[in-house]
VEXVOLUM-626577 format. One record per residue (C-alpha): residue number from 1; residue in one letter; x, y, z. Coordinates in steps of 0.2 Angstrom, whole numbers, plus 5000, padded with zeros to 4 digits. Each point is the difference from the previous one (the first is absolute). Example, Ala and Ser with C-alpha at 12.3 -4.5 7.8 and 13.67 -1.06 7.14 Angstrom:
2
<site 1; A; <5062; 4978; 5039>>;
<site 2; S; <5006; 5017; 4997>>;
//
This chain:
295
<site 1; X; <5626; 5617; 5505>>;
<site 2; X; <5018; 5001; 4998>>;
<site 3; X; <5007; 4999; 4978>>;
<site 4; X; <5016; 4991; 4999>>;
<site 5; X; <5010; 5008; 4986>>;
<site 6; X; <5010; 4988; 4989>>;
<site 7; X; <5015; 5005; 4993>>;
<site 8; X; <5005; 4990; 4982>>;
<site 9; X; <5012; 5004; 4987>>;
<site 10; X; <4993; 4999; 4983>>;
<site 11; X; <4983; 5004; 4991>>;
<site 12; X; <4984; 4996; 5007>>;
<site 13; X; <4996; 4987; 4985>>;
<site 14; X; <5015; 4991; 5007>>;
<site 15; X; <4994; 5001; 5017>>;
<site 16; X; <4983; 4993; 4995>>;
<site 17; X; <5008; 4985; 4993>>;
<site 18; X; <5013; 4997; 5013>>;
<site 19; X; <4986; 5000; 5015>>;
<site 20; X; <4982; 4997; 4993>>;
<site 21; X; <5002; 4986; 4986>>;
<site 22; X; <4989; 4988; 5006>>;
<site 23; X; <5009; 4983; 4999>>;
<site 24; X; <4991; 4984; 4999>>;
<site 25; X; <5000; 4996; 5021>>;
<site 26; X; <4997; 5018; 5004>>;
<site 27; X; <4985; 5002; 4990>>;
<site 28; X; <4993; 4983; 5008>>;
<site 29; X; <5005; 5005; 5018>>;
<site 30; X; <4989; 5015; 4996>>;
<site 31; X; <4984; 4992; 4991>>;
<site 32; X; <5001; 4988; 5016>>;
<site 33; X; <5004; 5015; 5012>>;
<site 34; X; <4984; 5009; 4994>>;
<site 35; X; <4992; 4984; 5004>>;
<site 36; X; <5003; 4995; 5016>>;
<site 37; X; <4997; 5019; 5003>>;
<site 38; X; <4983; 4997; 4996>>;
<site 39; X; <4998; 4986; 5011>>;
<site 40; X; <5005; 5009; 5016>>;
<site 41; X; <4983; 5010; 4996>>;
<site 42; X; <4991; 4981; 5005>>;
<site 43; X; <4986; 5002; 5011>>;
<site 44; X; <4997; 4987; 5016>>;
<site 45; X; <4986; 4987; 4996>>;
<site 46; X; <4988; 5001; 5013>>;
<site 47; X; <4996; 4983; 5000>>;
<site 48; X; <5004; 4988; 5016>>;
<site 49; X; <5012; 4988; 4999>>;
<site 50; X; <4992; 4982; 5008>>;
<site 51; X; <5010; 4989; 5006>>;
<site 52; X; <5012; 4998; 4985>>;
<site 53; X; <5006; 5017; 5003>>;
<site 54; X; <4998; 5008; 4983>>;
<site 55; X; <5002; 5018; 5002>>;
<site 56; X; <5011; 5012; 4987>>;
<site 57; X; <5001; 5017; 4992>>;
<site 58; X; <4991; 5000; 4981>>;
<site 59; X; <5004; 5011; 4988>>;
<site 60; X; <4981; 5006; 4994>>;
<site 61; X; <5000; 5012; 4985>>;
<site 62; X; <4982; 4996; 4994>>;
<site 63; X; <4983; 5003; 5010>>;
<site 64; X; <4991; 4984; 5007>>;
<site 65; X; <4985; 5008; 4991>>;
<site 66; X; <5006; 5001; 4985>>;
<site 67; X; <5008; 4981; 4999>>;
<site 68; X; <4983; 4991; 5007>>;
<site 69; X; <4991; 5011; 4987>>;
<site 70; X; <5013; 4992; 4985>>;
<site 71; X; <4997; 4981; 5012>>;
<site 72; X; <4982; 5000; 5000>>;
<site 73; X; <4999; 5005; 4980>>;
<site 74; X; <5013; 4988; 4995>>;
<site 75; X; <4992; 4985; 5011>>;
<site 76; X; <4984; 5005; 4993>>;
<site 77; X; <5007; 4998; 4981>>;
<site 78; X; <5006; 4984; 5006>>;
<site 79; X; <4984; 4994; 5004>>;
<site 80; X; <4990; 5005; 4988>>;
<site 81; X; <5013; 4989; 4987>>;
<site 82; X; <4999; 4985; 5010>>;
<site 83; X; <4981; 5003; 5001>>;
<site 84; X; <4999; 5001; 4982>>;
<site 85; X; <5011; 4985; 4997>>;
<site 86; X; <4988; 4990; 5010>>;
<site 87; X; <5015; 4997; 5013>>;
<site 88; X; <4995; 5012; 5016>>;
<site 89; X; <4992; 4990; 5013>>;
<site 90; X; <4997; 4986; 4992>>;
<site 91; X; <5008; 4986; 5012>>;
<site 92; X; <4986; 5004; 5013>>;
<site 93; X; <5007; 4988; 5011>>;
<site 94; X; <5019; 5008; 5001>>;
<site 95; X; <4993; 5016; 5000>>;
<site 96; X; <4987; 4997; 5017>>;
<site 97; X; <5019; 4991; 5007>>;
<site 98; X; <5008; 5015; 4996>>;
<site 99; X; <4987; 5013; 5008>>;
<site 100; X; <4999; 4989; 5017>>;
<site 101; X; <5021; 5001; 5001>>;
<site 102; X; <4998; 5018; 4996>>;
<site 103; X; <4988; 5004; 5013>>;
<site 104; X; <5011; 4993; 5014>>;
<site 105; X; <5015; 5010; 4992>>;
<site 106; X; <4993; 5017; 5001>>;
<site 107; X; <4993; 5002; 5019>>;
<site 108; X; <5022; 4996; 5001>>;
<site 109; X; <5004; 5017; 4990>>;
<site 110; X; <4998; 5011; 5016>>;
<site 111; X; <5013; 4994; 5009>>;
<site 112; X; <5012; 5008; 4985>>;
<site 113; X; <4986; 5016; 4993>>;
<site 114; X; <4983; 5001; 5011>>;
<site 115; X; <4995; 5011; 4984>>;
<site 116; X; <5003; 4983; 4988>>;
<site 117; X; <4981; 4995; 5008>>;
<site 118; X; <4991; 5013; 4993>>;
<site 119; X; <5006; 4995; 4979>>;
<site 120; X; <4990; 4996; 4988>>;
<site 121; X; <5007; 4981; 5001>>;
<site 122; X; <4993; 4991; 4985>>;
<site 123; X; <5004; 4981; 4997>>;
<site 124; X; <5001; 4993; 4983>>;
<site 125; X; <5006; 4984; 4990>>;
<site 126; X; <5006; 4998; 4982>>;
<site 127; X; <5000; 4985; 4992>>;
<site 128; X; <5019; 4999; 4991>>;
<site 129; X; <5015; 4987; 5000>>;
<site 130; X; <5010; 5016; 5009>>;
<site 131; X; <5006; 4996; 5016>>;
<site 132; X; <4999; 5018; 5006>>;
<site 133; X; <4988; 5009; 5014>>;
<site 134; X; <5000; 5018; 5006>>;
<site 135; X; <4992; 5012; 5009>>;
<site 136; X; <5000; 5019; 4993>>;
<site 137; X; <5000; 5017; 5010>>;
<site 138; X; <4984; 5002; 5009>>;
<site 139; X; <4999; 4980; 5005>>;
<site 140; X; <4996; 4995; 4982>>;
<site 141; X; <5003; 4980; 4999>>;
<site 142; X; <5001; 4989; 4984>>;
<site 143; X; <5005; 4983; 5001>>;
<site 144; X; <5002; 4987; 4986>>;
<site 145; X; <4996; 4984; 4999>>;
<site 146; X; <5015; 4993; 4993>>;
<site 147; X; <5008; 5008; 5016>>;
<site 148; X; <4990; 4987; 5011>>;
<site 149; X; <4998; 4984; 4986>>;
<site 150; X; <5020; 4999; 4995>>;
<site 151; X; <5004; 5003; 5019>>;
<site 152; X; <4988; 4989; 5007>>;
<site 153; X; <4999; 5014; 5014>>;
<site 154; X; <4993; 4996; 5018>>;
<site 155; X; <4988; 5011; 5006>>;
<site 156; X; <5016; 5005; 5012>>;
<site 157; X; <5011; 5000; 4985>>;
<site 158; X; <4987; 5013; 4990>>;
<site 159; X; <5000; 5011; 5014>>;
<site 160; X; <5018; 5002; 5002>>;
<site 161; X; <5000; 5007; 4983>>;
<site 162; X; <4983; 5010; 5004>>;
<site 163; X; <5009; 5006; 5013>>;
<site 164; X; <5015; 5006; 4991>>;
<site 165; X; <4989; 5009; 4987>>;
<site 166; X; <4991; 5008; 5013>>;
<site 167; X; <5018; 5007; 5010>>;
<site 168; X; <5006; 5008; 4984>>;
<site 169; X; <4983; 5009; 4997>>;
<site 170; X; <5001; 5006; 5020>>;
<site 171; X; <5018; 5005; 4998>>;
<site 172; X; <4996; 5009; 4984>>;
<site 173; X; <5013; 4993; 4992>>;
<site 174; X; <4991; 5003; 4983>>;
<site 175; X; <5003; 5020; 5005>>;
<site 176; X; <5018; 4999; 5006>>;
<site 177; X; <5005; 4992; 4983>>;
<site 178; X; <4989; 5013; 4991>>;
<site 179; X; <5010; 5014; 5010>>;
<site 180; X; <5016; 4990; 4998>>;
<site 181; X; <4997; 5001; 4979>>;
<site 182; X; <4995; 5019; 5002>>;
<site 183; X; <5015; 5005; 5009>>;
<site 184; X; <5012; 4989; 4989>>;
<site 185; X; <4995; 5008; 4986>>;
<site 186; X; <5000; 5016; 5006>>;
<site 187; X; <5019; 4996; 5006>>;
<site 188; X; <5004; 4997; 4983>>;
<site 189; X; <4992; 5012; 4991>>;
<site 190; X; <5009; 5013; 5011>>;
<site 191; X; <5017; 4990; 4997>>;
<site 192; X; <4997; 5000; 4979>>;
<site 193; X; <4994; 5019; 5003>>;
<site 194; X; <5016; 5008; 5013>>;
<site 195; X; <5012; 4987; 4996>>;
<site 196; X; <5000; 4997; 4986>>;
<site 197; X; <4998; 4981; 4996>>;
<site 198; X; <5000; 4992; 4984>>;
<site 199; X; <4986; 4985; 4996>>;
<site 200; X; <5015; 4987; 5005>>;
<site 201; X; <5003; 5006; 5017>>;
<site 202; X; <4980; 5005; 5004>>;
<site 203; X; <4998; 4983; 4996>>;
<site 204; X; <5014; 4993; 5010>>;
<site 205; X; <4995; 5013; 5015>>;
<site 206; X; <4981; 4992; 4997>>;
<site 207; X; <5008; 4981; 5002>>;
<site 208; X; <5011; 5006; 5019>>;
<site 209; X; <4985; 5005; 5007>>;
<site 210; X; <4988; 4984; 4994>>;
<site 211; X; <5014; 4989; 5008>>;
<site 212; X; <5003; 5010; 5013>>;
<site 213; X; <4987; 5008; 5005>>;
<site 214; X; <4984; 4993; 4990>>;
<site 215; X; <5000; 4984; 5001>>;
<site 216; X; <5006; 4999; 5020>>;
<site 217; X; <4987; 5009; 5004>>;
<site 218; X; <4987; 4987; 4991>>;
<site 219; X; <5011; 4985; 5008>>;
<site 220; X; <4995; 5011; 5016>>;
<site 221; X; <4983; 5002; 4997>>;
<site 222; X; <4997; 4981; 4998>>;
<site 223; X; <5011; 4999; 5016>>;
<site 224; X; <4986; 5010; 5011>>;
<site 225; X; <4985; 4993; 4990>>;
<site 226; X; <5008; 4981; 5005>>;
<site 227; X; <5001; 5007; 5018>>;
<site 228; X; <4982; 5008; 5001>>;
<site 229; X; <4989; 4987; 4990>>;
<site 230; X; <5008; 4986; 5012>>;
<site 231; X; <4994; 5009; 5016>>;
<site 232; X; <4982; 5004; 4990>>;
<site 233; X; <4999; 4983; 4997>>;
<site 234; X; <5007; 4995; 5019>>;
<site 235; X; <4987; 5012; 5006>>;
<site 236; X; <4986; 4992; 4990>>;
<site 237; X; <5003; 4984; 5005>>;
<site 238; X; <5008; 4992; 4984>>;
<site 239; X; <5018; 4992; 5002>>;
<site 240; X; <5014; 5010; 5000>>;
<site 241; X; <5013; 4987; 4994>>;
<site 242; X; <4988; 4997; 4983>>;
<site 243; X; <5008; 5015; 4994>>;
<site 244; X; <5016; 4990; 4999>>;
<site 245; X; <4993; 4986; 4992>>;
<site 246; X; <4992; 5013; 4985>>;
<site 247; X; <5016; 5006; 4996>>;
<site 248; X; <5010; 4981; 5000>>;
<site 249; X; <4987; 4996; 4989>>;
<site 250; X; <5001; 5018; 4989>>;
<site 251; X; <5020; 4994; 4999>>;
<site 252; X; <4996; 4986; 4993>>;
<site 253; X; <4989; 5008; 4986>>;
<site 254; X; <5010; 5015; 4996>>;
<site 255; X; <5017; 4997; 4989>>;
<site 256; X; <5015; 5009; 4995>>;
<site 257; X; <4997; 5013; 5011>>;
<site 258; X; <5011; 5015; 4999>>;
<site 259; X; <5015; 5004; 5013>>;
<site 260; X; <4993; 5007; 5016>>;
<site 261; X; <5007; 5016; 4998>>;
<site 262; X; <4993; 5004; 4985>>;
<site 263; X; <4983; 4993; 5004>>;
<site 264; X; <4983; 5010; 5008>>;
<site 265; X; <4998; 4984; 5012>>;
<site 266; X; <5010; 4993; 5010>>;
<site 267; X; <5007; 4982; 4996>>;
<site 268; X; <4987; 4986; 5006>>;
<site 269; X; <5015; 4992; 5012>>;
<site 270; X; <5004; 5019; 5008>>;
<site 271; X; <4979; 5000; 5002>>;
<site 272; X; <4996; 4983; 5007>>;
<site 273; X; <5016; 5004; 5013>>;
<site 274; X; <4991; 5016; 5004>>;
<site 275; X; <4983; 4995; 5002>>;
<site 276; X; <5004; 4983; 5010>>;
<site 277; X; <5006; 5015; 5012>>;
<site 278; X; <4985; 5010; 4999>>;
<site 279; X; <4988; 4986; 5001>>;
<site 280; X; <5008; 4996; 5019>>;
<site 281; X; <4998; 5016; 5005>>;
<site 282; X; <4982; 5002; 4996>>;
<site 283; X; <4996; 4982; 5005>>;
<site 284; X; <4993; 5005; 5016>>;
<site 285; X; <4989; 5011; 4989>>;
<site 286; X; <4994; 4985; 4994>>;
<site 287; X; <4997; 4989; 5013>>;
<site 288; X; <4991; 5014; 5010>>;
<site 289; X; <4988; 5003; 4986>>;
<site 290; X; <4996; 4982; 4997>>;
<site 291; X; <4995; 5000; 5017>>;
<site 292; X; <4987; 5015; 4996>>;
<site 293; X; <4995; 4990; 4985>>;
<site 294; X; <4996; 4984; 5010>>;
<site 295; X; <4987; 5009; 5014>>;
//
């Protein structure tokens, strides 16, 4: 290694002052530098990408083991509350509905993660006005029954959104933001430590990487769980195209949304573009598995 030796008039305090002072932009271009350093060490999923074609680099910082082992206690926390407040289960009819859409879904996971066959899949419904569903690490699956009543879902609707749950836990995406966080931190607690930042401009540093990094990422991770849970479905025999109709009618129900950019989803027009697009691509999907389902 060859030392370059600098030549500069004046004391050494001076020199400090001149050529380390850490201004505002500097000390941000660092905390993001370190960052994005940390995401060239992203490891390659191993999953296959279907038809849809979803294949990327994550950045994973935290053990699989370690997050299904956090999944499978929280879901089992959840459970126990619902089953305490009389609500776990109780709509038997939903819950039976729920099960048989979910069993056609999950034969579909090898085409993205052969090793996705072999989870502990568990199937479960809460009675509550939410209109949410999801499905946790380790194919762990809640839905809600204000989810299916205020929707008025389809069976092809309901596994558009089964569909979508199950993508995000087969991409792990539940990791990736874990990892994301970690290493976000990290970043800034080595930009507050070596550079020297103030509360203000951690704070400021923390905001540039939510919106430029953070939330992106989520819009992205919706973007590939769209993508997937239209081909699961496709491959399952339910209509692609009803994932268009559940997010016209999810526009219809969710107000004031914020601006795109600053949002984890993408905006319902942007989605309903995207998965018109998606849903022709897999149609053939579709119809080849209807076929199967008529013999």
């Amino acid at each position: 290694m060859r030392w370059i030796k600098i030549h500069h008039r004046g004391s050494p305090k001076n020199f400090e002052r001149r050529f380390f002072r850490p201004t505002k932009t500097w000390v941000l271009g660092g905390v993001l530098a370190v960052f994005l350093g940390l995401s060239g060490c992203a490891t390659t999923q191993t999953t296959a990408s279907g038809v849809v074609g979803v294949k990327r680099s994550q950045l994973m910082l935290v053990s699989t083991t370690e997050l299904e082992r956090a999944a499978a206690q929280s879901y089992r926390r959840i459970l126990d509350q619902a089953r305490k407040q009389g609500k776990l289960d109780r709509d038997k009819a939903l819950l039976k509905r729920v099960q048989r859409i979910t069993h056609r879904l999950i034969p579909q996971v090898r085409h993205f993660r052969a090793d996705a066959l072999q989870w502990p899949w568990e199937v479960h419904v809460i009675s509550s006005p939410q209109i949410n569903a999801w499905c946790m690490p380790g194919g762990r699956i809640v839905v809600y029954t204000g989810l299916v009543e205020k929707l008025k879902l389809t069976d092809d609707e309901l596994a558009a959104i089964l569909g979508h749950e199950i993508a995000h836990a087969l991409r792990e995406h539940a990791r990736e933001r874990t990892s994301q966080a970690l290493a976000a931190n990290l970043t800034l607690d080595i930009g507050a430590t070596l550079l020297g930042l103030n509360r203000s401009n951690r704070d400021l540093a923390g905001l540039v990487y939510q919106v430029g990094i953070g939330l992106p990422f989520s819009r992205l991770h919706e973007q590939e769980a769209d993508q997937m849970g239209v081909e699961l479905a496709a491959r399952a025999g339910y209509d692609p195209y009803a994932a268009v109709r559940v997010w016209q009618k999810m526009s219809q129900i969710k107000q004031n949304r914020p601006p795109e950019f600053l949002s984890t989803h993408p905006s319902a027009r942007t989605r309903v573009q995207t998965l018109r697009k998606i849903a022709k691509k897999v149609y053939p999907l579709y119809l080849q598995a209807q076929k199967t389902i008529e013999k």
